[in-house]
C-alpha positions in Angstrom: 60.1 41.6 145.3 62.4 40.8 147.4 62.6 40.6 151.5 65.5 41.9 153.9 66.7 39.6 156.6 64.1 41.2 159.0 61.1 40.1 156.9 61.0 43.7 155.2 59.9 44.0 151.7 62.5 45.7 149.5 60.4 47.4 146.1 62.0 49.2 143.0 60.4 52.1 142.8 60.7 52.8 138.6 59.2 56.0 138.5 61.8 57.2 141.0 64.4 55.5 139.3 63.6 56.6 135.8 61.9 59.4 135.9 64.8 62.7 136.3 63.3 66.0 138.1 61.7 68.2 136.1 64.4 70.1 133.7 65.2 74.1 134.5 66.4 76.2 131.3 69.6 77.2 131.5 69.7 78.8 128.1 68.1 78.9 124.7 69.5 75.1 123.7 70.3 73.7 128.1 68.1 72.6 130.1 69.4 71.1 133.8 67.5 68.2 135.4 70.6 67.5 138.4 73.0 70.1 140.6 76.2 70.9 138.1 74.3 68.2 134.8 73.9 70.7 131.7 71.9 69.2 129.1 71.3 70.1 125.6 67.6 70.3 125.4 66.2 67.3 124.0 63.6 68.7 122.0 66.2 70.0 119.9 67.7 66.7 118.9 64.7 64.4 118.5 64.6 65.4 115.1 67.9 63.5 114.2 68.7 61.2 117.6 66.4 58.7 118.7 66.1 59.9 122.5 67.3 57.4 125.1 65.4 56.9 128.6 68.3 56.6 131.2 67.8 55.3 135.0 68.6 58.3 137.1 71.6 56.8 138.6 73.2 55.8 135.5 73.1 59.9 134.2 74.8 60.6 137.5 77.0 57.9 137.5 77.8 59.0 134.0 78.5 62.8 134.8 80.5 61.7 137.9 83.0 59.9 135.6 83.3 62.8 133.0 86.6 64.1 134.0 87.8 60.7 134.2 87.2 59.5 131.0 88.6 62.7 129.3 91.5 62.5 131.1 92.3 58.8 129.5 90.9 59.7 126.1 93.6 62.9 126.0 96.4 60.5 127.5 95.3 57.9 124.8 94.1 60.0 122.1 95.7 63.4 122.0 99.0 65.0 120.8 98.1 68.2 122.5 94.9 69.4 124.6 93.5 73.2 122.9 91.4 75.2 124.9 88.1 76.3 124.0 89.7 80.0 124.2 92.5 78.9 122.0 90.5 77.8 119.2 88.0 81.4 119.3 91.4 83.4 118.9 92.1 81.3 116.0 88.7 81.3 114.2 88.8 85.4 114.9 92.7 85.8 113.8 91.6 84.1 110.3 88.2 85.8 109.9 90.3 89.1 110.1 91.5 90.7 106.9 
């Protein structure tokens, strides 16, 4: 541990750190553990993904950089952005007969 300039003791507190607050359903497959962080229950995937432990700041830190790290993938990556409405009226024009 660690001491501030006045002599106090600074901890890390792990459980606080690592442990998230306990998950809400949102829907059948969601769960949310933070305000606005939707979650694909992890149940569902331990079958096939070897579940990950993540200090709580790092998944917020994470879901605070979303829209920034999409935005340079589709201005590095992308001809054209589709919408997820786009693609349903395609699937639904070719499942017509």
């Amino acid at each position: 541990m660690s001491a501030e300039p006045d002599g106090r003791r600074i901890g890390y507190r792990y459980a606080e750190q690592h442990q998230p607050p306990d998950p809400v359903r949102a829907s059948d497959v969601a769960v949310t553990t933070f305000e606005h962080v939707f979650e694909v229950d992890s149940r569902l995937m331990e079958r096939w993904v070897l579940q990950q432990q993540f200090p709580n700041w790092d998944s917020l830190r994470i879901m605070n950089s979303r829209h920034d790290h999409l935005a340079w993938m589709h201005r590095h990556f992308a001809d054209r952005v589709v919408t997820g409405s786009e693609l349903l009226a395609e699937v639904e024009r070719e499942d017509r007969p």
